[in-house]
CHARMM-style PDB file with segment names, atoms N, HN, CA, C and O in Angstrom:
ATOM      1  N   UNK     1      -0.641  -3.854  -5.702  1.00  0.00      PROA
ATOM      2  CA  UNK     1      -1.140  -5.105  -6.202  1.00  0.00      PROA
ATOM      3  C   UNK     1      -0.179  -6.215  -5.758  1.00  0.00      PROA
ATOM      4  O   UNK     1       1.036  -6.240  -5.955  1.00  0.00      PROA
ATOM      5  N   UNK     2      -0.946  -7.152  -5.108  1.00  0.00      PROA
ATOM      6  HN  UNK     2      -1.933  -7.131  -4.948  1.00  0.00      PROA
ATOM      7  CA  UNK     2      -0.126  -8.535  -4.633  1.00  0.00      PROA
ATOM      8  C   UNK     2       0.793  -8.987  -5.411  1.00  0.00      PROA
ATOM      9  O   UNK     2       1.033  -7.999  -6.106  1.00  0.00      PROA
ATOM     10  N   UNK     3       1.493  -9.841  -5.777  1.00  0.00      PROA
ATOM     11  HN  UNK     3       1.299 -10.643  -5.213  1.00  0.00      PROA
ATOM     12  CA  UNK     3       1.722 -11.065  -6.737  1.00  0.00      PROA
ATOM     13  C   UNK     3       0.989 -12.148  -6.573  1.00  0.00      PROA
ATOM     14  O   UNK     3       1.151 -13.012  -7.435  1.00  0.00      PROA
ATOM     15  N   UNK     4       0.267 -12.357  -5.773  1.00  0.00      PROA
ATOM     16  HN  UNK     4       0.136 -11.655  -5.073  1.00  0.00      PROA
ATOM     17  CA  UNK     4      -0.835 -13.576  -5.967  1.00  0.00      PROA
ATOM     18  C   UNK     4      -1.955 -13.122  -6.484  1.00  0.00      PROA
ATOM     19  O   UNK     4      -2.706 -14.015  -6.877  1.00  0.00      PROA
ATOM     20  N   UNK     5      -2.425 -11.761  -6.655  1.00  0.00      PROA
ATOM     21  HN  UNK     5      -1.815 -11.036  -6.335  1.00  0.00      PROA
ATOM     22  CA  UNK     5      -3.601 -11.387  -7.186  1.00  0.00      PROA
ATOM     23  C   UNK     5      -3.195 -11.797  -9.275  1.00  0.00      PROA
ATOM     24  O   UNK     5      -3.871 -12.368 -10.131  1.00  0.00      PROA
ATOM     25  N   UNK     6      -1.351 -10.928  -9.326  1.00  0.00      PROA
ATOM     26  HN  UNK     6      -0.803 -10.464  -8.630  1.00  0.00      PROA
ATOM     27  CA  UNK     6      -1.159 -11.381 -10.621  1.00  0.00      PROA
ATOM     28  C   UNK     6      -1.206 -11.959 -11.001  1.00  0.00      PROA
ATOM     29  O   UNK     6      -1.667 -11.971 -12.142  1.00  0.00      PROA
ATOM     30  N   UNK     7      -0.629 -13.289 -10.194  1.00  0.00      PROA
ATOM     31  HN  UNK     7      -0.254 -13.279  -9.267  1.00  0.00      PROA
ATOM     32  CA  UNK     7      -0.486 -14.830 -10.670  1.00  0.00      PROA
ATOM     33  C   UNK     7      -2.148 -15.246 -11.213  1.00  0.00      PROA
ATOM     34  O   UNK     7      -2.291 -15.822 -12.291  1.00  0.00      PROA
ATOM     35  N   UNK     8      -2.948 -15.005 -10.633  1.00  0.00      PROA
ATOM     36  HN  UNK     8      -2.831 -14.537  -9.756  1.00  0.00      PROA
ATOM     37  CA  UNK     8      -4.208 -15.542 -10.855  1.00  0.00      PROA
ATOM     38  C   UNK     8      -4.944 -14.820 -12.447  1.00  0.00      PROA
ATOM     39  O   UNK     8      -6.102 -14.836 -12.866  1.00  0.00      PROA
ATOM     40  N   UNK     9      -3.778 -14.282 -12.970  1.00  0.00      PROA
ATOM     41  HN  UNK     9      -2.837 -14.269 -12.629  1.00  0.00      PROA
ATOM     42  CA  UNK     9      -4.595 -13.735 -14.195  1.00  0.00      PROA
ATOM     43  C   UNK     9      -4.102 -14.291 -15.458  1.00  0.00      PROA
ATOM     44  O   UNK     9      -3.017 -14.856 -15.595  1.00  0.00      PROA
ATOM     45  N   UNK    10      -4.776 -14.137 -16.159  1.00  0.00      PROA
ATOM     46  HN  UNK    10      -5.657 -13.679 -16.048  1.00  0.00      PROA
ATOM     47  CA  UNK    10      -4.016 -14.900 -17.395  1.00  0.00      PROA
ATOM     48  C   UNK    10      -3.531 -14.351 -18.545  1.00  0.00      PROA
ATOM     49  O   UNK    10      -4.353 -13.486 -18.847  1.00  0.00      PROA
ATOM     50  N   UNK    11      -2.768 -14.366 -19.253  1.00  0.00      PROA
ATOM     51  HN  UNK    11      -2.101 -15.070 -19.007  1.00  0.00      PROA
ATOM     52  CA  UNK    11      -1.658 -13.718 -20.241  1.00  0.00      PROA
ATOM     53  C   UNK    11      -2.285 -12.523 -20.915  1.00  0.00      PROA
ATOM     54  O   UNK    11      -1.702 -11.441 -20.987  1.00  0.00      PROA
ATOM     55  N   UNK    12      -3.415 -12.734 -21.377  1.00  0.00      PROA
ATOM     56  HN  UNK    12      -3.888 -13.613 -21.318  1.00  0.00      PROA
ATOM     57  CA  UNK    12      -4.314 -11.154 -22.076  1.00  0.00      PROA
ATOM     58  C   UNK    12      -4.353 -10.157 -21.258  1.00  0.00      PROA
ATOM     59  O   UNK    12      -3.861  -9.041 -21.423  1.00  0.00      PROA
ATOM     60  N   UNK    13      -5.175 -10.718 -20.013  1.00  0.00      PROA
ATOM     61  HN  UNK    13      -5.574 -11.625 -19.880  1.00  0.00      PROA
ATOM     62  CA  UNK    13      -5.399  -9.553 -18.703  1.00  0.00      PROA
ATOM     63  C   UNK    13      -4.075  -9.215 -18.219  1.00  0.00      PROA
ATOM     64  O   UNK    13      -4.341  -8.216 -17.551  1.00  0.00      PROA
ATOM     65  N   UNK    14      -2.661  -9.410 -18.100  1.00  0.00      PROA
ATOM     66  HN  UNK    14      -2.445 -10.222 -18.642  1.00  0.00      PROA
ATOM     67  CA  UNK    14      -1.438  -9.453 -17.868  1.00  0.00      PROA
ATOM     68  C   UNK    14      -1.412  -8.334 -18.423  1.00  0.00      PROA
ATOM     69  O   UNK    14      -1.415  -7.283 -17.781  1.00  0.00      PROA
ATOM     70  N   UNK    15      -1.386  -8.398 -19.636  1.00  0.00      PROA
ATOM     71  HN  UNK    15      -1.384  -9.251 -20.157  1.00  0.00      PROA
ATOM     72  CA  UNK    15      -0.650  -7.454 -21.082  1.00  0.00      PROA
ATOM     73  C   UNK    15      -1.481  -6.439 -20.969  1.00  0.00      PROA
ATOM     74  O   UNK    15      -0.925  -5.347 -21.082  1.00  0.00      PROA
ATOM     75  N   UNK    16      -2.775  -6.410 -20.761  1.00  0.00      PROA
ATOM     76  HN  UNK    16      -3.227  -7.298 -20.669  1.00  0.00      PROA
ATOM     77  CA  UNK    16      -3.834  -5.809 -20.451  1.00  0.00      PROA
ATOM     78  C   UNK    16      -3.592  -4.965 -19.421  1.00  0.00      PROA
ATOM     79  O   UNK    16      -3.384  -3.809 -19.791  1.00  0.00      PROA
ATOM     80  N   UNK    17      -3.550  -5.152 -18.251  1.00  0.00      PROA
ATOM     81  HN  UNK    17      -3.719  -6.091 -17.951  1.00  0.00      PROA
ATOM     82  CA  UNK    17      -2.823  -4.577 -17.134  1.00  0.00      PROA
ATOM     83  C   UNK    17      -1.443  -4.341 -17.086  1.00  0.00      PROA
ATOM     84  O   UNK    17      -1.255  -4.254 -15.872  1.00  0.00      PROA
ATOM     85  N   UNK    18      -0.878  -4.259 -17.368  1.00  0.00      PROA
ATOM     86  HN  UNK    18      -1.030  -4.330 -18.354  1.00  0.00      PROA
ATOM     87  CA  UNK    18       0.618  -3.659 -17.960  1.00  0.00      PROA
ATOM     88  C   UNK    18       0.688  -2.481 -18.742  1.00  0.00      PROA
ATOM     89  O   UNK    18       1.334  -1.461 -18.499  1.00  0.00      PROA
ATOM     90  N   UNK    19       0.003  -2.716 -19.643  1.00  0.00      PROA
ATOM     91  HN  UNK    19      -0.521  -3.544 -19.840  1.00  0.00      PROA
ATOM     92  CA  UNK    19      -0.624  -1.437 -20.675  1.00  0.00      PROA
ATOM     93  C   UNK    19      -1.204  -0.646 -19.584  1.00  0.00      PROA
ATOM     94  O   UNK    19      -0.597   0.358 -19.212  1.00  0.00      PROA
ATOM     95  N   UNK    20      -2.588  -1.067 -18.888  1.00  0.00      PROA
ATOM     96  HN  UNK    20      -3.081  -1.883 -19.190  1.00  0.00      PROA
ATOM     97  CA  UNK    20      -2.579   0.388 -18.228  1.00  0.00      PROA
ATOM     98  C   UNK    20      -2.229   1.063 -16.990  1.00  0.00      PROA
ATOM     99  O   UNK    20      -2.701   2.099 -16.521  1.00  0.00      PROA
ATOM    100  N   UNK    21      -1.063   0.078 -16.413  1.00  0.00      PROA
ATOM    101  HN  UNK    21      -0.680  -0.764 -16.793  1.00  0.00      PROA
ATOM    102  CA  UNK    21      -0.188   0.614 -15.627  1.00  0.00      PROA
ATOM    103  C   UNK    21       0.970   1.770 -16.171  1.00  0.00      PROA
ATOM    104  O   UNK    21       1.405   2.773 -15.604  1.00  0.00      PROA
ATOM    105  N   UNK    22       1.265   1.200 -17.480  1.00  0.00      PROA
ATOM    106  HN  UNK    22       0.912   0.385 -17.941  1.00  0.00      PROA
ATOM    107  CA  UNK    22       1.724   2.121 -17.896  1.00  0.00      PROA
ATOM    108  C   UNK    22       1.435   3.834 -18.118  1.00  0.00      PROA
ATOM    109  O   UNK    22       1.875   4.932 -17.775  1.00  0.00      PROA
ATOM    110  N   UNK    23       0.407   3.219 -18.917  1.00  0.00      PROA
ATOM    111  HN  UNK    23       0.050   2.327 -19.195  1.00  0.00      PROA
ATOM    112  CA  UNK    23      -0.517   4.795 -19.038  1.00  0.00      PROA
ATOM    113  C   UNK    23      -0.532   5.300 -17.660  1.00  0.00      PROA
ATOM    114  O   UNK    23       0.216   6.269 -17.527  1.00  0.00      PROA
ATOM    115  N   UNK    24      -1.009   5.027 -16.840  1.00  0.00      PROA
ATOM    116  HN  UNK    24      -1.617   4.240 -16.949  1.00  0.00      PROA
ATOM    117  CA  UNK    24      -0.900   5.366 -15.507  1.00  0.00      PROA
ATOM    118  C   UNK    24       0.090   5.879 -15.058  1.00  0.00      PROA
ATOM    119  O   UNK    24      -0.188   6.675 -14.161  1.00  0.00      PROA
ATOM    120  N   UNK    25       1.307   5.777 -15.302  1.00  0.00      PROA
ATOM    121  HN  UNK    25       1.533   5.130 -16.030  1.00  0.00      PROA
ATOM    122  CA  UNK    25       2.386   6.438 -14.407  1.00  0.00      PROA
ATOM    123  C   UNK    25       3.094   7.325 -15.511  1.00  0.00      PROA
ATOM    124  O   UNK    25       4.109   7.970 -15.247  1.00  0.00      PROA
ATOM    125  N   UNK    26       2.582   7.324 -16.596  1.00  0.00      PROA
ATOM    126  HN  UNK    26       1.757   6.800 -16.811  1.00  0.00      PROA
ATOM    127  CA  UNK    26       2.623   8.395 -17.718  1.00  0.00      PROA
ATOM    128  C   UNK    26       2.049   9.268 -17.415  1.00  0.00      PROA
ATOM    129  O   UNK    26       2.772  10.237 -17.184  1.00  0.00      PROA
ATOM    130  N   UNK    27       0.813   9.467 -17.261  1.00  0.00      PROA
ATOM    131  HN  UNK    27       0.226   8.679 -17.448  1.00  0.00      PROA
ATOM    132  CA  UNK    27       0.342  10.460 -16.779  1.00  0.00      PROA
ATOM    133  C   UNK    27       1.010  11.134 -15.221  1.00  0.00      PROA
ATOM    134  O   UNK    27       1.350  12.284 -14.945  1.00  0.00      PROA
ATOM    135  N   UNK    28       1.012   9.728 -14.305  1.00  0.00      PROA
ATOM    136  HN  UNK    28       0.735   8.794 -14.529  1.00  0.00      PROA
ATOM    137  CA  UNK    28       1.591  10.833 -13.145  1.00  0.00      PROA
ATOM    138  C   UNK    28       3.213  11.594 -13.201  1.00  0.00      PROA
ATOM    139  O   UNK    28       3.583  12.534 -12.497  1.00  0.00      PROA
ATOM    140  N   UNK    29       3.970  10.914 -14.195  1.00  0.00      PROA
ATOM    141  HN  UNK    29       3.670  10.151 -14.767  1.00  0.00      PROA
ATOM    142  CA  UNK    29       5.356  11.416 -14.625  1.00  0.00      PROA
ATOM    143  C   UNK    29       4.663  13.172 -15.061  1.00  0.00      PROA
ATOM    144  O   UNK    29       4.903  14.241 -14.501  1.00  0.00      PROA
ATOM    145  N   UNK    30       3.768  12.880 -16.249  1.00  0.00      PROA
ATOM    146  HN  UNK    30       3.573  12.011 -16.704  1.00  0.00      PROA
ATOM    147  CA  UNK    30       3.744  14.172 -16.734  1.00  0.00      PROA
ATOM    148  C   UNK    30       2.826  15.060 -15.884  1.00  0.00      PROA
ATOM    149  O   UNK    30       2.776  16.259 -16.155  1.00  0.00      PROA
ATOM    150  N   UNK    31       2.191  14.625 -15.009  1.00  0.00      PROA
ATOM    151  HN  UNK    31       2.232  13.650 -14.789  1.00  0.00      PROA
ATOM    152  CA  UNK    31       1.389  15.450 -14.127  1.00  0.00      PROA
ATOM    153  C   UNK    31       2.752  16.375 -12.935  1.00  0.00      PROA
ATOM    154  O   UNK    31       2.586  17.560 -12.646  1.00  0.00      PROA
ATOM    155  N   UNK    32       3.703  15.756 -12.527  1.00  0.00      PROA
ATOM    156  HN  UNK    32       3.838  14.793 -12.761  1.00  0.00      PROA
ATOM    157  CA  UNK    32       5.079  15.752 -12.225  1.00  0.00      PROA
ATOM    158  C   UNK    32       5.749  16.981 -12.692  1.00  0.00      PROA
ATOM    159  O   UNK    32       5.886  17.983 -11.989  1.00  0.00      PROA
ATOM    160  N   UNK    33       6.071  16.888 -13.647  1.00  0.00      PROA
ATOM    161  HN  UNK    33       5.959  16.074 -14.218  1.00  0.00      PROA
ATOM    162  CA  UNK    33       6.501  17.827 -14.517  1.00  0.00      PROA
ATOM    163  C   UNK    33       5.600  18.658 -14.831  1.00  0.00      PROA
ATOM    164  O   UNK    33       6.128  19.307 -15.734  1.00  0.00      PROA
ATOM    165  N   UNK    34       4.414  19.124 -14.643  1.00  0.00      PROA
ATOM    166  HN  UNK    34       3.985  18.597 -13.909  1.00  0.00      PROA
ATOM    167  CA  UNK    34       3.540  20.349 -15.281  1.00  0.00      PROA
ATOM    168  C   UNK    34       3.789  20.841 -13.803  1.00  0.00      PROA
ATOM    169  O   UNK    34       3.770  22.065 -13.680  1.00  0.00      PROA
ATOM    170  N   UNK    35       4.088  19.884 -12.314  1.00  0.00      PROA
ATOM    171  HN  UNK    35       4.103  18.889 -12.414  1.00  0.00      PROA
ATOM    172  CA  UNK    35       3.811  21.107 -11.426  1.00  0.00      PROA
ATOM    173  C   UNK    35       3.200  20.688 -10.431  1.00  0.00      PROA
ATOM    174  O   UNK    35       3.495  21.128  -9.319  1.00  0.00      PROA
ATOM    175  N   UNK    36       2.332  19.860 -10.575  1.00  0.00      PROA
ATOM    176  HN  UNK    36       2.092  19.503 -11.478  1.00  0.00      PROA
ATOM    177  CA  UNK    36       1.324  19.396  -9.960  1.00  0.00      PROA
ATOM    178  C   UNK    36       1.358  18.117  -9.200  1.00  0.00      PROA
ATOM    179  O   UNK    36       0.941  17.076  -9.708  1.00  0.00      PROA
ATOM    180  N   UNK    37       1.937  18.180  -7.762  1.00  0.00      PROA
ATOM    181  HN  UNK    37       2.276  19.025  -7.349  1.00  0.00      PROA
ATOM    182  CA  UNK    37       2.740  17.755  -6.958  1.00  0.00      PROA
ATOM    183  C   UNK    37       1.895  16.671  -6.955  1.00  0.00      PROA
ATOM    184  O   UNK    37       0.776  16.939  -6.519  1.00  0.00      PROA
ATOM    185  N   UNK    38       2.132  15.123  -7.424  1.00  0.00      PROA
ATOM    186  HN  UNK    38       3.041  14.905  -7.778  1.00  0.00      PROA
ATOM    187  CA  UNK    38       1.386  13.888  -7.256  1.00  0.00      PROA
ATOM    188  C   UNK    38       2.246  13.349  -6.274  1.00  0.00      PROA
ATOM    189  O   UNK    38       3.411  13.745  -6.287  1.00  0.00      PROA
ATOM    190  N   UNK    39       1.899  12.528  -5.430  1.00  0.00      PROA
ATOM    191  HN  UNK    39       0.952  12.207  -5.420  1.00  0.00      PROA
ATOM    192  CA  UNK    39       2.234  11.262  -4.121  1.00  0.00      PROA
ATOM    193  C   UNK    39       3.928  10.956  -5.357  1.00  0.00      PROA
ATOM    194  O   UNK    39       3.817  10.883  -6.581  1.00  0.00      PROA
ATOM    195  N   UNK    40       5.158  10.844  -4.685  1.00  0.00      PROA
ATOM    196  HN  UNK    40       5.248  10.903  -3.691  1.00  0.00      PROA
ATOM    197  CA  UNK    40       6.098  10.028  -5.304  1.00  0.00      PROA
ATOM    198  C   UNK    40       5.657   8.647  -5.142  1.00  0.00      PROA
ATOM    199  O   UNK    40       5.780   7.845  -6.069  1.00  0.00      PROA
ATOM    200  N   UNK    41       4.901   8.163  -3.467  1.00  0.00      PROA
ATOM    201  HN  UNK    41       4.801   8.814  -2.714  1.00  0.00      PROA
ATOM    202  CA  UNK    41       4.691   6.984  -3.233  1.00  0.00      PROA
ATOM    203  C   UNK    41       3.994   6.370  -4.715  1.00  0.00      PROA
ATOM    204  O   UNK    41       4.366   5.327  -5.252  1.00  0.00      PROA
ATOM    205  N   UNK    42       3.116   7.095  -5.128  1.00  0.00      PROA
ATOM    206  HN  UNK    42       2.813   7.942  -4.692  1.00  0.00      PROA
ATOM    207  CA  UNK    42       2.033   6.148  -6.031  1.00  0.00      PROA
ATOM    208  C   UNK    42       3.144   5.666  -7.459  1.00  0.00      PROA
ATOM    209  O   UNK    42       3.260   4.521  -7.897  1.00  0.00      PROA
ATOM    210  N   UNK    43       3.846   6.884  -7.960  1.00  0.00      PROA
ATOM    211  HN  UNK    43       3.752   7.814  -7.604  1.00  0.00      PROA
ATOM    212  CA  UNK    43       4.779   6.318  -8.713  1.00  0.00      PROA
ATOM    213  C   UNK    43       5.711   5.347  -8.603  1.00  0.00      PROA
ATOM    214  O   UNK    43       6.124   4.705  -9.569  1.00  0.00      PROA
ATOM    215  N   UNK    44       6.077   5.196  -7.458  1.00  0.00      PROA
ATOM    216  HN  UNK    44       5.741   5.717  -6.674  1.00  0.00      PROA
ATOM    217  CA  UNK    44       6.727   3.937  -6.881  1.00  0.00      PROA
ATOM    218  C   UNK    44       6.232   2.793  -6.898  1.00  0.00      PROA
ATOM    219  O   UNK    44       6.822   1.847  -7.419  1.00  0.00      PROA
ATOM    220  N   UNK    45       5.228   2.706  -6.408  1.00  0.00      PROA
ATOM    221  HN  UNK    45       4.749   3.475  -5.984  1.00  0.00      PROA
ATOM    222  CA  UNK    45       4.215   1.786  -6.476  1.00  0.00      PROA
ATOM    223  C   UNK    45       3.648   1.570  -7.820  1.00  0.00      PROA
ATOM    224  O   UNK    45       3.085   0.496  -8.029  1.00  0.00      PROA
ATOM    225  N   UNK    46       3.706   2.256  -8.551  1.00  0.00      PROA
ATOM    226  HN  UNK    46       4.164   3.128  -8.382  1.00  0.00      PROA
ATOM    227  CA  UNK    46       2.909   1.829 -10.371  1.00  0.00      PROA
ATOM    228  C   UNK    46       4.444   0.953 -10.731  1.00  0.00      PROA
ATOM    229  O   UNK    46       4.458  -0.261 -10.933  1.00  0.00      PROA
ATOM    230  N   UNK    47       5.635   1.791 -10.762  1.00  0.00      PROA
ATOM    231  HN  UNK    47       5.624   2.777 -10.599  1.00  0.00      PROA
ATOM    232  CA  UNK    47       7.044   1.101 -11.047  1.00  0.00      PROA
ATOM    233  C   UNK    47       6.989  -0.794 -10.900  1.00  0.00      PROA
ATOM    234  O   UNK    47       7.074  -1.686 -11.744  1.00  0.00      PROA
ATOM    235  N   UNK    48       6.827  -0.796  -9.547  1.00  0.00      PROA
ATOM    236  HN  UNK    48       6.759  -0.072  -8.861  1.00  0.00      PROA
ATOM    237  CA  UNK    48       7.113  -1.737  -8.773  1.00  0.00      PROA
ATOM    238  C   UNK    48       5.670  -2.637  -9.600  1.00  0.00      PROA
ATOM    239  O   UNK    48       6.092  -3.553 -10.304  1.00  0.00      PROA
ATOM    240  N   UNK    49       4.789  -2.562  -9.604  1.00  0.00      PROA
ATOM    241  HN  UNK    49       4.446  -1.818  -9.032  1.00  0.00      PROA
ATOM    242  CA  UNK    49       3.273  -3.035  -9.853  1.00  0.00      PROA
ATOM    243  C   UNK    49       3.995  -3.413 -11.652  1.00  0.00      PROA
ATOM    244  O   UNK    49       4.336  -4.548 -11.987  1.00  0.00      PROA
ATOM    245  N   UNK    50       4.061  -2.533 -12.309  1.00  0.00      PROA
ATOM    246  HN  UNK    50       3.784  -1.612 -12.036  1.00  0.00      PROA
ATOM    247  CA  UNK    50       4.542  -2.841 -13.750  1.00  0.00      PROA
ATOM    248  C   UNK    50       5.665  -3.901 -13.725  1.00  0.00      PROA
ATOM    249  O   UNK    50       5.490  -4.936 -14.368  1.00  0.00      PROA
ATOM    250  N   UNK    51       7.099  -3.668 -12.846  1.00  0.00      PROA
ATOM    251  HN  UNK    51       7.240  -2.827 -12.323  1.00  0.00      PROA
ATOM    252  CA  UNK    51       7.865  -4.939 -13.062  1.00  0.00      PROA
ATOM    253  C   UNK    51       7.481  -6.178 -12.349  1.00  0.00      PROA
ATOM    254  O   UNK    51       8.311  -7.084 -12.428  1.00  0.00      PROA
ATOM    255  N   UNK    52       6.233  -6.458 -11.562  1.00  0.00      PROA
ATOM    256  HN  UNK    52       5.558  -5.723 -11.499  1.00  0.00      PROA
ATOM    257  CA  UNK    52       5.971  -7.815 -11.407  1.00  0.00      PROA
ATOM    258  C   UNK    52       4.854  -8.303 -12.485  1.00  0.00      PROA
ATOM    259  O   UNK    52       4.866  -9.493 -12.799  1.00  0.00      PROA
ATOM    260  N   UNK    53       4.146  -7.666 -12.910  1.00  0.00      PROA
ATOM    261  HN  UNK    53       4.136  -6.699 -12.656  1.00  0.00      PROA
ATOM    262  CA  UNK    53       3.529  -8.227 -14.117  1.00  0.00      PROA
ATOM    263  C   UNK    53       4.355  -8.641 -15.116  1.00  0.00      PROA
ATOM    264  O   UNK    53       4.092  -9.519 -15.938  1.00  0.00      PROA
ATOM    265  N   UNK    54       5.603  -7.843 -15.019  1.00  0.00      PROA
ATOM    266  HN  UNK    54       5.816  -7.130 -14.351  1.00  0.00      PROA
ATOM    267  CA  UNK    54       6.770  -7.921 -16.298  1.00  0.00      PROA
ATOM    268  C   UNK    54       6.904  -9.279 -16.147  1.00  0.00      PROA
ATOM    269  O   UNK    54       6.705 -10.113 -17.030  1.00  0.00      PROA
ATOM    270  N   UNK    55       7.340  -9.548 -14.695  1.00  0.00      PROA
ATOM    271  HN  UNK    55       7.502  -8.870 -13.978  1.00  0.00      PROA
ATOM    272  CA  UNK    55       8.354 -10.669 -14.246  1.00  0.00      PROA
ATOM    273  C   UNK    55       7.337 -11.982 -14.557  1.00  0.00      PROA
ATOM    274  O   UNK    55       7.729 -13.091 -14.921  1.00  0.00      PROA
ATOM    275  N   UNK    56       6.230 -11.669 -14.373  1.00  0.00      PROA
ATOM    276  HN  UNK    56       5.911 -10.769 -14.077  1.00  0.00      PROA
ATOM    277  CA  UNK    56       5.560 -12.853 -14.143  1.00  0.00      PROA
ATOM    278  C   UNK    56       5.155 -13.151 -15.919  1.00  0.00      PROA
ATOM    279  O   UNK    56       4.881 -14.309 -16.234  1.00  0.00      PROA
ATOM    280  N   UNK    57       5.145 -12.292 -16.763  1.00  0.00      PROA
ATOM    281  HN  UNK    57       5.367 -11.351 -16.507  1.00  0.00      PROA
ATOM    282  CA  UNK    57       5.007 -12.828 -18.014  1.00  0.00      PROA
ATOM    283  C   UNK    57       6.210 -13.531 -17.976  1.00  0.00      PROA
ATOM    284  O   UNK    57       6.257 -14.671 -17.515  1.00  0.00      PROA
ATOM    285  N   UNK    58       7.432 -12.808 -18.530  1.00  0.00      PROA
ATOM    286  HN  UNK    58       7.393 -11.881 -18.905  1.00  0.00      PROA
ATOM    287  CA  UNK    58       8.583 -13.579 -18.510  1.00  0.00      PROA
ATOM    288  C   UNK    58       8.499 -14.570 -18.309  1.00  0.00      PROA
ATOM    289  O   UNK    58       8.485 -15.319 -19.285  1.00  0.00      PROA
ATOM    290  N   UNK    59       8.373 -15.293 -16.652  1.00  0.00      PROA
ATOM    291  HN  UNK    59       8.385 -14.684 -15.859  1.00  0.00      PROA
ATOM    292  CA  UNK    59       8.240 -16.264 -16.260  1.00  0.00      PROA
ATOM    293  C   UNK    59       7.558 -17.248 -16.596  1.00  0.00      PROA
ATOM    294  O   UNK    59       7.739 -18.439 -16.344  1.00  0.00      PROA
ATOM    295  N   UNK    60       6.363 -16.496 -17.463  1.00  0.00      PROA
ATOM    296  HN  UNK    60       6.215 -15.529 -17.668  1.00  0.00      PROA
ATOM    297  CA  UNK    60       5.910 -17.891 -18.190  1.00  0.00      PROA
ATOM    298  C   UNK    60       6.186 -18.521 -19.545  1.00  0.00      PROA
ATOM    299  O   UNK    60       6.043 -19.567 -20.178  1.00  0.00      PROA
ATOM    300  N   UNK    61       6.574 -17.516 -19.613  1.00  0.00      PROA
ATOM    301  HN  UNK    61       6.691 -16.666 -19.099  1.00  0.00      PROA
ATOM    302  CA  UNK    61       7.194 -17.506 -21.414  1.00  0.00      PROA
ATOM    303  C   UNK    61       7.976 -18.324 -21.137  1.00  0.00      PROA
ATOM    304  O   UNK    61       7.734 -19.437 -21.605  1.00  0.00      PROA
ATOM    305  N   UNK    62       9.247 -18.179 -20.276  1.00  0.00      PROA
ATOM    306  HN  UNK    62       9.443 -17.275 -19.896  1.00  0.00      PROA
ATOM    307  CA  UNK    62      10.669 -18.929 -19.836  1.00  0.00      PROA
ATOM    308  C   UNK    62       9.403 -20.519 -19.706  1.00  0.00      PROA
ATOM    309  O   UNK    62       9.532 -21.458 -20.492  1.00  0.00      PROA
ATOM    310  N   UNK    63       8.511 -20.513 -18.824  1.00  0.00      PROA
ATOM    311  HN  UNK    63       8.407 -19.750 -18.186  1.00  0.00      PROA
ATOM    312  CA  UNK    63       8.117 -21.764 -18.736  1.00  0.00      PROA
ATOM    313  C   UNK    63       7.856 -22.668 -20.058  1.00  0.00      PROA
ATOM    314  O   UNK    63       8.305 -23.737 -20.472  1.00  0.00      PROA
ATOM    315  N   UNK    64       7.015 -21.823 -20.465  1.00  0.00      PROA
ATOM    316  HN  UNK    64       6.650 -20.955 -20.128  1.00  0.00      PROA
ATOM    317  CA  UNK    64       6.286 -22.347 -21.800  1.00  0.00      PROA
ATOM    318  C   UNK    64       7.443 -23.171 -22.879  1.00  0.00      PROA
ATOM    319  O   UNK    64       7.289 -24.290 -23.367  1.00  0.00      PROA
ATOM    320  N   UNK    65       8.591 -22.266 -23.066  1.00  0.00      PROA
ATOM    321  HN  UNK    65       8.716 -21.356 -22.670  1.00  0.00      PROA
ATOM    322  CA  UNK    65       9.419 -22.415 -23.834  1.00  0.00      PROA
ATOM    323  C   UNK    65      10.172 -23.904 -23.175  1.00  0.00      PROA
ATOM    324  O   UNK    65      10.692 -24.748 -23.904  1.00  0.00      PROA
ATOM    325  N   UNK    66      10.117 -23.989 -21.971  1.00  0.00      PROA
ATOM    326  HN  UNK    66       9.695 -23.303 -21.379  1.00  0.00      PROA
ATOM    327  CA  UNK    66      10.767 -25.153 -21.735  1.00  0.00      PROA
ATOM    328  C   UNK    66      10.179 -26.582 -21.596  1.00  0.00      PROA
ATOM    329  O   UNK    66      10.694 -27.692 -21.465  1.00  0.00      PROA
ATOM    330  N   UNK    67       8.603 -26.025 -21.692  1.00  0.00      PROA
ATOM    331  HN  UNK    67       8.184 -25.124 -21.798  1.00  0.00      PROA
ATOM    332  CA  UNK    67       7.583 -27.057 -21.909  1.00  0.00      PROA
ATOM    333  C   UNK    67       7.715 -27.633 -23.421  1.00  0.00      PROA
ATOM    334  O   UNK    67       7.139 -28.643 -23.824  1.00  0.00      PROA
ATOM    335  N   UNK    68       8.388 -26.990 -24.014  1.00  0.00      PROA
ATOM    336  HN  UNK    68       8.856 -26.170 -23.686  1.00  0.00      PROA
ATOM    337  CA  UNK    68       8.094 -27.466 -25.598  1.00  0.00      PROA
ATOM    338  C   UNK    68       9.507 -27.869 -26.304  1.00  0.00      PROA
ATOM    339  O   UNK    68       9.834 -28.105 -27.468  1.00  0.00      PROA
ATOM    340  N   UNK    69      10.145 -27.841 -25.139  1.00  0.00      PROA
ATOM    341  HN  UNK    69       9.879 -27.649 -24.194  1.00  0.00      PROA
ATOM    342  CA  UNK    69      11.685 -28.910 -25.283  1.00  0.00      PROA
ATOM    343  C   UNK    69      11.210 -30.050 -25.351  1.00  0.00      PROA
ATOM    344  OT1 UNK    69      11.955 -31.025 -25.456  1.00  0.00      PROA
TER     345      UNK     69
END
């Protein structure tokens, strides 16, 4: 997932998609561990996909908060 696809979403769908990125690489962690040889790439890629949604909430929060100085 881009960061311009993220940017274009808005704070629910964010949290929304975060949540099920998560679930997502929960499962492939524990699919991992039962045995069942999943792509490392895709876990990498969910990692990476989860901390720019992270970053980009943050980032607005940090904004927001300085909007209301």
């Amino acid at each position: 997932m881009k960061a311009d696809k993220v940017r274009n979403l808005t704070d629910a769908e964010l949290q929304h998609q975060g949540q099920d990125l998560a679930d997502q690489l929960f499962k492939l962690k524990f699919q991992l561990n039962m045995g069942q040889n999943e792509s490392l790439k895709k876990i990498r890629g969910l990692r990476k996909d989860i901390a720019r949604v992270n970053t980009i909430l943050s980032e607005r929060t940090r904004a927001a908060a300085t909007e209301k100085r």
